[in-house]
C-alpha positions as semicolon CSV with decimal commas, in nm:
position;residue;x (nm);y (nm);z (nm)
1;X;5,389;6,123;-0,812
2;X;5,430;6,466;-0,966
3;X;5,778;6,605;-1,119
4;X;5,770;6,819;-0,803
5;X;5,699;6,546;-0,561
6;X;6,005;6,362;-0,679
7;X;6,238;6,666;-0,692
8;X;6,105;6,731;-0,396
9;X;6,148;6,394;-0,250
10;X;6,500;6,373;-0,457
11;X;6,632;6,690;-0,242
12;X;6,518;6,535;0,076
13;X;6,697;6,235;0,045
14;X;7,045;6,454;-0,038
15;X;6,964;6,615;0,206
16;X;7,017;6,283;0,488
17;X;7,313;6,200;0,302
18;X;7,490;6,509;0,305
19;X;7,369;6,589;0,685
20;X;7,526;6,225;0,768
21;X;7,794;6,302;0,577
22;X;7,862;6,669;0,758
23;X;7,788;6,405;1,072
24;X;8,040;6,212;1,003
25;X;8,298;6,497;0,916
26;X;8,183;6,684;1,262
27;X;8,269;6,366;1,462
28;X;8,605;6,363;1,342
29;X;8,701;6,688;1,367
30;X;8,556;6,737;1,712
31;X;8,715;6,387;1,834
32;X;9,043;6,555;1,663
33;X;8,956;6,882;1,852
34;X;8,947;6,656;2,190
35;X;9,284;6,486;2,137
36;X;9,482;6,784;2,061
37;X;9,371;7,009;2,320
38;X;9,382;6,670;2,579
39;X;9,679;6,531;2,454
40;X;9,843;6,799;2,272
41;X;9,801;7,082;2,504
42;X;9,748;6,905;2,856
43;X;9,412;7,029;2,884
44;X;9,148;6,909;3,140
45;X;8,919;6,634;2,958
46;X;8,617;6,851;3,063
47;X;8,802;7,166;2,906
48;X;8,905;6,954;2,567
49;X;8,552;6,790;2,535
50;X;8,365;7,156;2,566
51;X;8,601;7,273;2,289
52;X;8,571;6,969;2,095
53;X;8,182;7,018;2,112
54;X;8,187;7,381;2,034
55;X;8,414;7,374;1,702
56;X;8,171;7,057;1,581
57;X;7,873;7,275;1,659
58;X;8,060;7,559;1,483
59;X;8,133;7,325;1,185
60;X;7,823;7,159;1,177
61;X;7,627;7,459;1,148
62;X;7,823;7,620;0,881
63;X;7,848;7,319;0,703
64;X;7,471;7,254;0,723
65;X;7,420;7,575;0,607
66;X;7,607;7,600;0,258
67;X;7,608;7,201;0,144
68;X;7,337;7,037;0,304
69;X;7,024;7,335;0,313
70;X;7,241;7,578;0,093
71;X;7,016;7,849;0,318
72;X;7,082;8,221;0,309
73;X;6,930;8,187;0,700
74;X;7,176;8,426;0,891
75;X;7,479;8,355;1,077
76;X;7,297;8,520;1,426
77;X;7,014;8,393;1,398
78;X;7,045;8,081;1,244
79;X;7,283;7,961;1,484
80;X;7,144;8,038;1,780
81;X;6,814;7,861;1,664
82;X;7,086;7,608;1,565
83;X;7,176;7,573;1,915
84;X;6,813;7,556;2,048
85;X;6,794;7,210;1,799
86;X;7,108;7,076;1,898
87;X;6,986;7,115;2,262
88;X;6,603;6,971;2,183
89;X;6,793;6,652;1,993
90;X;7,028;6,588;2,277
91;X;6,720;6,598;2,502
92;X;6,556;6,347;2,317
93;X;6,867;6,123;2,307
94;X;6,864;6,114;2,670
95;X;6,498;6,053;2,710
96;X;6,572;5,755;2,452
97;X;6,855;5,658;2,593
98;X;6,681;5,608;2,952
99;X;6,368;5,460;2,796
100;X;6,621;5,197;2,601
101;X;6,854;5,113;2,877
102;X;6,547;5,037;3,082
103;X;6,394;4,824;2,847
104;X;6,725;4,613;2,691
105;X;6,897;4,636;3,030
106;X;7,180;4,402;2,920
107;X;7,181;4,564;2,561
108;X;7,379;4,880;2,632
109;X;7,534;4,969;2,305
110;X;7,198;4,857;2,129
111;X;7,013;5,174;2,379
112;X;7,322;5,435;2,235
113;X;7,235;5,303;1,895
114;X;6,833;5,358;1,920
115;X;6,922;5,680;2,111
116;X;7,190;5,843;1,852
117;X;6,937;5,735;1,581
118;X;6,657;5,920;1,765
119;X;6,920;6,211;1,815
120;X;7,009;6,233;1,387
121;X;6,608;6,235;1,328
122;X;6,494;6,473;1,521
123;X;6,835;6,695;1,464
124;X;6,749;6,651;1,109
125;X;6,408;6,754;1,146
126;X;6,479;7,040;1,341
127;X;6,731;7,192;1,106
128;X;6,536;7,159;0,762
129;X;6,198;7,306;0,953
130;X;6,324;7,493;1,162
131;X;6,713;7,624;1,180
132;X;6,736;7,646;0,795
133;X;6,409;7,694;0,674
134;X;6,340;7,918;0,359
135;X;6,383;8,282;0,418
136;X;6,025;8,412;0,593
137;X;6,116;8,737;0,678
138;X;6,405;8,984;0,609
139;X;6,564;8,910;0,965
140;X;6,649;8,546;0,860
141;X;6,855;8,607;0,545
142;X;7,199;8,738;0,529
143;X;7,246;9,109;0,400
C-alpha cells in the first residue's frame, strides 16, 4: 500500500471513531434534551422527544462538521443534505429492523442491534460522500 493509501485509510478510520464518538455525545445530550423538557418542564413526551431529536441533529451536524470531516461544506446547505441522510439512514433502520424482527422473531434486541448498526453505516456513508464531501463548487463552502 502506498503512503497515500494508508493516510488515506488512517483518516478513514478517525473518521468512525470520532463519528461514534460525536454518536455517543449526540445520544446523551438528546436523551438529556428529553428529560429536561419531559421532566423538567412538563412537556408532552411527543413534544420533548421532537426537541430532543432536533438539538442531536443540530449537534450532530455541527459536530460532524468541524471534528469528524473538518469540512468547510456550508451551514445551508450542508445541513439540509444532512437531513436528507439522517432521513435515508433511519429508512434503512426500519427496513432492517422489519427484515430482522422477522427473521429472529424471539431475538428483539438482537434486530435493534443489526438495525442501529445498519443505521451508523449507511449514516456514515452518507455524510463522508455525500453531506461533507470536499468542496465541488463555490455553493458548498462557507464564505
Amino acid at each position: 500500500m502506498t503512503g497515500t493509501g494508508k493516510a488515506a485509510l488512517r483518516q478513514s478510520r478517525n473518521q468512525v471513531i470520532l463519528f461514534g464518538l460525536v454518536g455517543l455525545a449526540n445520544t446523551i445530550v438528546g436523551y438529556g434534551t428529553i428529560i429536561l423538557f419531559m421532566e423538567g418542564l412538563g412537556w408532552s413526551p411527543w413534544t420533548s422527544n421532537a426537541m430532543g431529536y432536533a438539538v442531536g441533529l443540530a449537534m450532530g451536524f455541527v459536530l460532524n462538521r468541524r471534528l469528524t470531516f473538518q469540512s468547510e461544506v456550508s451551514g445551508s446547505g450542508g445541513f439540509t443534505r444532512y437531513v436528507l441522510a439522517f432521513i435515508l439512514a433511519y429508512a434503512i433502520n426500519l427496513i432492517v429492523l422489519a427484515v430482522a424482527l422477522g427473521t429472529l422473531v424471539d431475538m428483539r434486541l438482537v434486530a435493534q442491534a443489526i438495525a442501529m448498526i445498519a443505521y451508523t453505516g449507511v449514516f456514515f456513508i452518507a455524510c463522508k460522500y455525500y453531506v461533507f464531501r470536499p468542496a465541488q463548487c463555490a455553493d458548498d463552502v462557507v464564505s
